[in-house]
C-alpha positions in Angstrom: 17.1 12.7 -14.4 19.9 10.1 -14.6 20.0 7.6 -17.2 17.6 5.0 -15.9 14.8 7.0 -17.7 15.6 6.1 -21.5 13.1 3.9 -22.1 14.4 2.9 -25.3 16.2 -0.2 -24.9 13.0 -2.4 -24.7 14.2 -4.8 -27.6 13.7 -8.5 -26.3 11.3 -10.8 -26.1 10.2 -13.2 -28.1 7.2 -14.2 -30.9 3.4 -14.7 -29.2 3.3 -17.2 -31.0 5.6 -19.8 -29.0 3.5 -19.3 -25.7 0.1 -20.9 -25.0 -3.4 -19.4 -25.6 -6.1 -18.3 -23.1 -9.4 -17.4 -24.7 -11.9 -15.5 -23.6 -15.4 -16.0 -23.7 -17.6 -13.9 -26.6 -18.1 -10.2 -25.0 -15.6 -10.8 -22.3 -13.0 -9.0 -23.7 -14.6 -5.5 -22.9 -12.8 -4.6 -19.8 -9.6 -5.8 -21.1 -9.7 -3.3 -23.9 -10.7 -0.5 -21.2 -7.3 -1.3 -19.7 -7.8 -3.3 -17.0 -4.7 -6.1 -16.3 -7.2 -8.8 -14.8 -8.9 -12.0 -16.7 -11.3 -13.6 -14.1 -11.6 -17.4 -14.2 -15.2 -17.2 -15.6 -13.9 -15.0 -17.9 -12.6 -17.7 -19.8 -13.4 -20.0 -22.6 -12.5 -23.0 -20.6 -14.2 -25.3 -23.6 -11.3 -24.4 -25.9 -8.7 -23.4 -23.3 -9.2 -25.5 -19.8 -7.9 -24.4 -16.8 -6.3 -27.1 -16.4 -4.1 -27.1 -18.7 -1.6 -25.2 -17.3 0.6 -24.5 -14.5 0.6 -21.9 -12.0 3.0 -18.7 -12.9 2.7 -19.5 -16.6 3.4 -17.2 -19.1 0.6 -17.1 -21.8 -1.0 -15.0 -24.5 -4.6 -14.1 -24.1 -7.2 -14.0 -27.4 -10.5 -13.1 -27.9 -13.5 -15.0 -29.0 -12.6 -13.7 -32.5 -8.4 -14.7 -31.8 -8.3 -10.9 -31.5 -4.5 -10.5 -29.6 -5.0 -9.1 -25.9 -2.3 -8.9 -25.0 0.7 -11.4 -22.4 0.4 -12.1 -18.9 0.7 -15.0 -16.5 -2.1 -17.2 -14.9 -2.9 -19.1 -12.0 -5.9 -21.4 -12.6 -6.4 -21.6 -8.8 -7.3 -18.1 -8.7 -10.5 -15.9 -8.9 -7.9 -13.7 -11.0 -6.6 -16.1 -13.7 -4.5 -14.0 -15.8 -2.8 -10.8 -15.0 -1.6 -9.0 -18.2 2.1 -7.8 -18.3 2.1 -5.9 -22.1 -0.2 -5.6 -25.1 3.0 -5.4 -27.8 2.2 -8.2 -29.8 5.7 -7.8 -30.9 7.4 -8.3 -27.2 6.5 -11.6 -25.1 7.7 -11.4 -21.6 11.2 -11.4 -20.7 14.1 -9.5 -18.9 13.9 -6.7 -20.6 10.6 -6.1 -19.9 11.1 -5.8 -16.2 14.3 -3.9 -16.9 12.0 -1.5 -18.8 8.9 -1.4 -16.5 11.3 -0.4 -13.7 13.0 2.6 -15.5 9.3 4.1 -16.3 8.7 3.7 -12.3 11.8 4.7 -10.9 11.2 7.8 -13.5 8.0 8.3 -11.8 9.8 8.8 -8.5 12.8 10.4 -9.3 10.4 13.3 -10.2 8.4 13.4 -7.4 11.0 12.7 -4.6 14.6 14.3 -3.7 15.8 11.6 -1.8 15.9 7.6 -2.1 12.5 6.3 0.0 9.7 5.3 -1.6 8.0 2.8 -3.1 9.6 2.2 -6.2 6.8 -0.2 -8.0 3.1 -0.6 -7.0 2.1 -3.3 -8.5 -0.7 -3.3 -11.3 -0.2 0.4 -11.5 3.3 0.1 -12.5 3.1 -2.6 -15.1 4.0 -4.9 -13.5 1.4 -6.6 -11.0 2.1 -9.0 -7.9 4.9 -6.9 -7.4 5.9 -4.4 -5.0 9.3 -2.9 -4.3 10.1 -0.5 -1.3 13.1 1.8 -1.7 14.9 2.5 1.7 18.2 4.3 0.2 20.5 1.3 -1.2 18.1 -1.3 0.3 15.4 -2.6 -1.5 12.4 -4.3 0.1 10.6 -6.7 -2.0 6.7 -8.5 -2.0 5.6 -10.9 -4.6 1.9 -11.5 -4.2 1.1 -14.4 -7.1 2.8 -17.5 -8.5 3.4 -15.4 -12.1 5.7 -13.2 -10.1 7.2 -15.5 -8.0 8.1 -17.4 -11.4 9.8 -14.4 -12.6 12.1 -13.9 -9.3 15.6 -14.2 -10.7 15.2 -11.6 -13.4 13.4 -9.4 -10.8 16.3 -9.5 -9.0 18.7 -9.2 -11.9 16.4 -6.1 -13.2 16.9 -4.1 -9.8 20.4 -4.5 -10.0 21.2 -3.4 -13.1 18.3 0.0 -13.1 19.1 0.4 -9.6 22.3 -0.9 -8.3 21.5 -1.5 -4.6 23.7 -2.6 -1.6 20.8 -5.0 -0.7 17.9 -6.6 -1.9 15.5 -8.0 0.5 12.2 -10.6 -0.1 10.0 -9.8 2.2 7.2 -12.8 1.2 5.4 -13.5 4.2 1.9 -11.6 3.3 -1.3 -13.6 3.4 -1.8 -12.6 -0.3 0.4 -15.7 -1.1 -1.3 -18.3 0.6 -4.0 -17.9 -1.7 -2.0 -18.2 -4.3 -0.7 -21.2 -2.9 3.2 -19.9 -2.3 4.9 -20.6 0.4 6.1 -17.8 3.0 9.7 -16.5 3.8 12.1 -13.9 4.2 15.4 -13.9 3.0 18.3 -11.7 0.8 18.8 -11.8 -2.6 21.4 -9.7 -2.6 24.1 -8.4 0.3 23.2 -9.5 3.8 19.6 -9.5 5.7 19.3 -6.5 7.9 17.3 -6.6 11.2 15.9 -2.7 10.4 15.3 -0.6 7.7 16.2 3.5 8.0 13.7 5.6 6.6 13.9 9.6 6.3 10.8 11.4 5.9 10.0 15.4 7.3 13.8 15.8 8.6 13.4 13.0 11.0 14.9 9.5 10.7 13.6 6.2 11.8 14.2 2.3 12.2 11.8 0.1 11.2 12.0 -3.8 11.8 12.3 -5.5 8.7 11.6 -9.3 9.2 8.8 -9.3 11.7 7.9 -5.8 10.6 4.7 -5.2 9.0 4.2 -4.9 4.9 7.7 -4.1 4.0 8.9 -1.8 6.9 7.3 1.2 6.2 3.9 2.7 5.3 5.2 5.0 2.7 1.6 5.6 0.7 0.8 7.9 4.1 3.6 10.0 3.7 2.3 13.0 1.1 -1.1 13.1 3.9 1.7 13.5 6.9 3.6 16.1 5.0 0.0 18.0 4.3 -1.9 17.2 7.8 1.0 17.7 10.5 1.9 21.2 10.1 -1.6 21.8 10.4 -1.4 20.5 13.9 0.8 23.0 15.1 0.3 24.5 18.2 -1.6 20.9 19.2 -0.5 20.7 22.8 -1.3 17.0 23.4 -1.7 15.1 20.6 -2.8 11.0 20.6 -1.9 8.6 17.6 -3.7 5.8 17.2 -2.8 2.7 15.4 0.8 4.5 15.7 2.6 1.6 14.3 6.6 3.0 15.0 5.7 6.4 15.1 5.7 7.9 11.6 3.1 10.6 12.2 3.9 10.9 15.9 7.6 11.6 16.2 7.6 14.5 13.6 4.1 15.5 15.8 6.3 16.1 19.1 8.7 17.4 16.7 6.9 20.4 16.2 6.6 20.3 20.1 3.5 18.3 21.0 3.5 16.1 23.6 2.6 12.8 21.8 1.1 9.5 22.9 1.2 6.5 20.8 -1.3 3.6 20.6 -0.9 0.3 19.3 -1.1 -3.5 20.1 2.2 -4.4 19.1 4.9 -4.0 22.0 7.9 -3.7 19.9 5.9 -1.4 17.3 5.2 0.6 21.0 9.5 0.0 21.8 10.3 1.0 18.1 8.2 4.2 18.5 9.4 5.3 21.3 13.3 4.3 20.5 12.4 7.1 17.1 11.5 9.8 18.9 14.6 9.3 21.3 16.3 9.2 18.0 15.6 12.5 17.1 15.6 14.4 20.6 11.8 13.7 21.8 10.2 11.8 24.0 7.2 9.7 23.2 4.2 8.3 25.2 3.2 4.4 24.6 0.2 2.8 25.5 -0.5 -1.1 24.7 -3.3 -2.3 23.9 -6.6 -2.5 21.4 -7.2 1.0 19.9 -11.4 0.4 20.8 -10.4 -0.3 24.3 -7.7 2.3 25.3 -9.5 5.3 23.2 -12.6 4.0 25.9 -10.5 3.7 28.8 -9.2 7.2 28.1 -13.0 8.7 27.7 -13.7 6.7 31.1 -10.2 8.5 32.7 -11.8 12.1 30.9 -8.4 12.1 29.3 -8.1 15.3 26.7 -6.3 15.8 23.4 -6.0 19.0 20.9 -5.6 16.5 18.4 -6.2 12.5 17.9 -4.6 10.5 15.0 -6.8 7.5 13.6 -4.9 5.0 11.0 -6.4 2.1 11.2 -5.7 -1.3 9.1 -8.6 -2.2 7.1 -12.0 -3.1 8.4 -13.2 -4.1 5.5 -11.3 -6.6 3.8 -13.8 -7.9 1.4 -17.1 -6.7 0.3 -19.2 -8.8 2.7 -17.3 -7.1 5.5 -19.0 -3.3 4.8 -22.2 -3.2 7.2 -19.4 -4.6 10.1 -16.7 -2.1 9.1 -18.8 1.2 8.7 -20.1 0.8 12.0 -16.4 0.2 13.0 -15.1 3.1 11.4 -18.3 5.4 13.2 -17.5 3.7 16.6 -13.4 4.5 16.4 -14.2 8.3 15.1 -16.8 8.7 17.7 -14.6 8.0 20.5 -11.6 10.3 19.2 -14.0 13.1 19.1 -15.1 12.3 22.8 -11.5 12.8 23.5 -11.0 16.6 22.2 -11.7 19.5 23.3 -14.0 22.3 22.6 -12.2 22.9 19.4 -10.1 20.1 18.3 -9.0 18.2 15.3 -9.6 14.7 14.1 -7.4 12.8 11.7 -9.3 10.1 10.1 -8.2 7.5 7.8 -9.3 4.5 6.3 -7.0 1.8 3.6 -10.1 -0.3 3.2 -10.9 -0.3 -0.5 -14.3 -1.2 -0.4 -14.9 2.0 2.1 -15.6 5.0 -0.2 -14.5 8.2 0.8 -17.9 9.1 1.1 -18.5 6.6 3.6 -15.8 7.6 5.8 -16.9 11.5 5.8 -20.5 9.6 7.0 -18.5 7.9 9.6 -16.9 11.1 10.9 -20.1 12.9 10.3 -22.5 10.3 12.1 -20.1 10.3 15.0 -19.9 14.3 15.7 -23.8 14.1 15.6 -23.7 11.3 18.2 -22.3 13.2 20.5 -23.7 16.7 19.3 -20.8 18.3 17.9 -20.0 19.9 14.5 -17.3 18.0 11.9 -16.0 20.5 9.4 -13.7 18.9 6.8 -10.6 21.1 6.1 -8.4 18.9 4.0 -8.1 15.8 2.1 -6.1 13.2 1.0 -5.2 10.4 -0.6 -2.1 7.8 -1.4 1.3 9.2 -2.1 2.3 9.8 -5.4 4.9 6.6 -5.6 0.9 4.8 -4.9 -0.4 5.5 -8.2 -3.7 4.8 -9.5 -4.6 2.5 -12.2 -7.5 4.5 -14.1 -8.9 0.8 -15.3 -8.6 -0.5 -12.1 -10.8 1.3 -9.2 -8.9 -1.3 -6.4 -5.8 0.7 -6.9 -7.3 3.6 -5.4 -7.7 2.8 -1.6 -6.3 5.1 0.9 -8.6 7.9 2.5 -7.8 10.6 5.0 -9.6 13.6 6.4 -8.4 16.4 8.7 -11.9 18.2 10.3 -11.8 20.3 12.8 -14.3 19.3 15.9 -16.6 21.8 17.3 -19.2 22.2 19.7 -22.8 23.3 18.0 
C-alpha cells in the first residue's frame, strides 16, 4: 500500500471545550453508545440546549443527561437528524486533520479491495465521515455533500483530497434532492482543474463515458459493480439478453461482450445515446428502447418478445417507509413481467436499492411473481453492495442494495 495508509498523523484539533453543548435527553444516549452517528431532534434536551440556538452546519459537542462526553459532530436544527457525529476522541475536535485522516482509512479500504482507480472512495456515515460521498474516476474526483455540516466543511474537503489523493480534478456534483431538505442550494461546479462534460469509468475490461453534469448520482453506479462481476459470467451462453433500467449500459455492454445480443431499456434518451455510444466503444452493438420500464416490458409480452435472460435495476420504490405496501406490489408487478418474457428455462436478475425493502421481501416479490404465472424461481446467487459501499453495523440504512440471480423454470 502507498503511504496514504499511516494513519498516524491525526494530531489536530482542538479542546471540546471551546464548541457548544447539545444534550441529550435522560436514556437517550443508548443508541449513541451502540455506535450509531445520528442524534434525532427529539432526542434532545431542548430545555437546556434549544434548537434554536444554533446555526445550521455547526460544529458542536454532544453530552449526556449525566454531561457524559459523546462524542463531536455537526447539527442542523431543521432536520429530523439534528446531529451527525464526526469522532468520539474527546481529545480531537473537528478539523483538517480529521478529514485528512478519515480519508486515508477509506482510501486504505479501497486500495485493498481494487487494482485500479474507480470506486467510490468515501460512503458517507460508513466512512466517518457522513453527508459525504466521493466517487473516484482515475484522477477525477466526483463529489456529493448531502447536509449543511458538510457543506460547512467544503474547503478542507477539498484541501483533504488533494493532499491524500492528489487529483487532476475535483468535481461537486450538489444537485441531489437530499440538500433541499437540508435547505442547501443546488449546483455543479470544479473545485479543482476544469469541469468535464463525462466521466471514464473501467470496469470488466470495458471502458465507458458517463455524463457528469446532467448525469445521475455522480456518474456512475459503482455499489453494483461486485453483483456484475459475480452475475454476468453466469449469463454466458444467454443469446438475447434485455436490461432494464439500463442507465448507460454498465451491465449490458460487458453482456454483448460475452456475445449476447443485448437490448437496453430506459426513459432517459441520452442514458439510451450514452448506452449505445459504450458498446460502439468497445466493438458491440447495443439495442435501445425508450420508454417506462412497466410499459415496454408489457408491450414486449403483448409482441411475445423472448429473452434467455432479463436484467431488472430499478431506482427505489420505496423511498420512505409509508411507500412499502405501493412498492412491494411494484417490485412483484416488474419481476412478473420479466419472467413472462423468458423462456422455458431462463434467468432473472432482480434488484432492488430501496432500503426499506428487505431482501426477504424482494425474494417474495420474485417468488409471488413465478407463482402468478406458474413457474418455478430457484435462487442461485446473491448479492449485495460493493465493497467500497460498506456497512455501518450501528446503522441498518447503510445496508440497502439487493440482487438475486434465479433461474426461471416451468413446474
Amino acid at each position: 500500500m502507498n503511504d496514504t495508509t499511516d494513519f498516524d498523523d491525526f494530531q489536530d484539533g482542538h479542546a471540546g471545550g471551546e464548541l457548544s453543548v447539545v444534550r441529550l435527553k435522560k436514556h437517550e444516549d443508548r443508541r449513541v453508545s451502540a455506535g450509531h452517528l445520528w442524534i434525532f431532534s427529539n432526542e434532545i434536551d431542548t430545555g437546556s440546549t434549544p434548537l434554536t440556538g444554533f446555526e445550521r452546519g455547526q460544529l458542536v459537542q454532544v453530552r449526556s443527561d449525566r454531561d457524559r462526553f459523546m462524542g463531536y459532530g455537526y447539527i442542523n436544527p431543521n432536520s429530523l437528524i439534528s446531529v451527525r457525529l464526526l469522532g468520539r476522541d474527546k481529545k480531537f475536535a473537528p478539523g483538517p486533520s480529521l478529514i485528512v485522516h478519515r480519508l486515508r482509512i477509506a482510501l486504505a479500504l479501497r486500495d485493498r479491495f481494487f487494482d485500479s482507480p474507480y470506486y467510490r472512495l468515501v460512503h458517507g456515515e460508513s466512512d466517518g465521515l457522513p453527508g459525504l460521498v466521493v466517487d473516484r474516476f482515475g484522477d477525477v474526483l466526483v463529489v456529493q455533500i448531502g447536509t449543511a455540516g458538510m457543506e460547512a466543511l467544503k474547503d478542507g474537503i477539498v484541501d483533504a483530497l488533494v493532499k491524500v489523493v492528489k487529483p487532476r480534478t475535483v468535481v461537486f456534483k450538489n444537485d441531489s434532492g437530499a440538500r433541499e431538505v437540508e435547505q442547501l442550494p443546488l449546483y455543479v461546479e470544479a473545485a479543482v482543474g476544469d469541469l468535464p462534460s463525462h466521466v471514464t469509468v473501467i470496469e470488466r475490461g470495458a471502458t465507458f463515458q458517463a455524463a457528469l453534469e446532467h448525469g445521475q448520482k455522480t456518474g456512475w453506479f459503482y455499489d453494483q459493480a461486485a453483483n456484475r462481476r459475480q452475475f454476468l459470467p453466469l449469463l454466458k451462453g444467454s443469446k438475447r439478453i434485455l436490461d432494464v433500467f439500463s442507465y448507460v449500459g454498465a451491465w449490458g455492454v460487458p453482456a454483448a461482450l460475452d456475445g449476447a445480443e443485448v437490448t437496453c431499456v430506459d426513459s432517459s434518451q441520452p442514458a439510451l445515446d450514452a448506452a449505445v455510444a459504450n458498446g460502439a466503444a468497445n466493438g458491440v452493438p447495443i439495442q435501445a428502447l425508450r420508454g417506462d420500464g412497466f410499459e415496454v416490458l408489457e408491450a414486449l409480452v403483448a409482441a411475445g418478445e423472448k429473452f434467455d435472460a432479463v436484467i431488472v435495476d430499478p431506482p427505489a420504490f420505496i423511498k420512505r417507509r409509508k411507500d412499502a405496501p405501493k412498492g412491494e406490489a411494484a417490485y412483484k408487478r416488474i419481476n412478473q413481467l420479466a419472467m413472462q418474457l423468458l423462456p422455458r428455462d431462463g434467468v432473472l436478475v432482480s434488484c432492488s436499492c430501496s432500503y426499506h425493502l428487505e431482501a426477504g421481501a424482494l425474494i417474495d416479490a420474485i417468488q409471488r411473481g413465478a407463482r402468478h404465472l406458474s413457474r418455478f424461481a430457484q435462487i442461485v446467487a446473491t448479492g449485495g453492495q460493493s465493497p467500497d459501499h460498506p456497512i455501518h453495523p450501528a446503522i441498518p440504512e447503510t445496508r440497502y442494495l439487493k440482487a438475486f440471480l434465479a433461474r426461471v423454470t416451468y413446474d
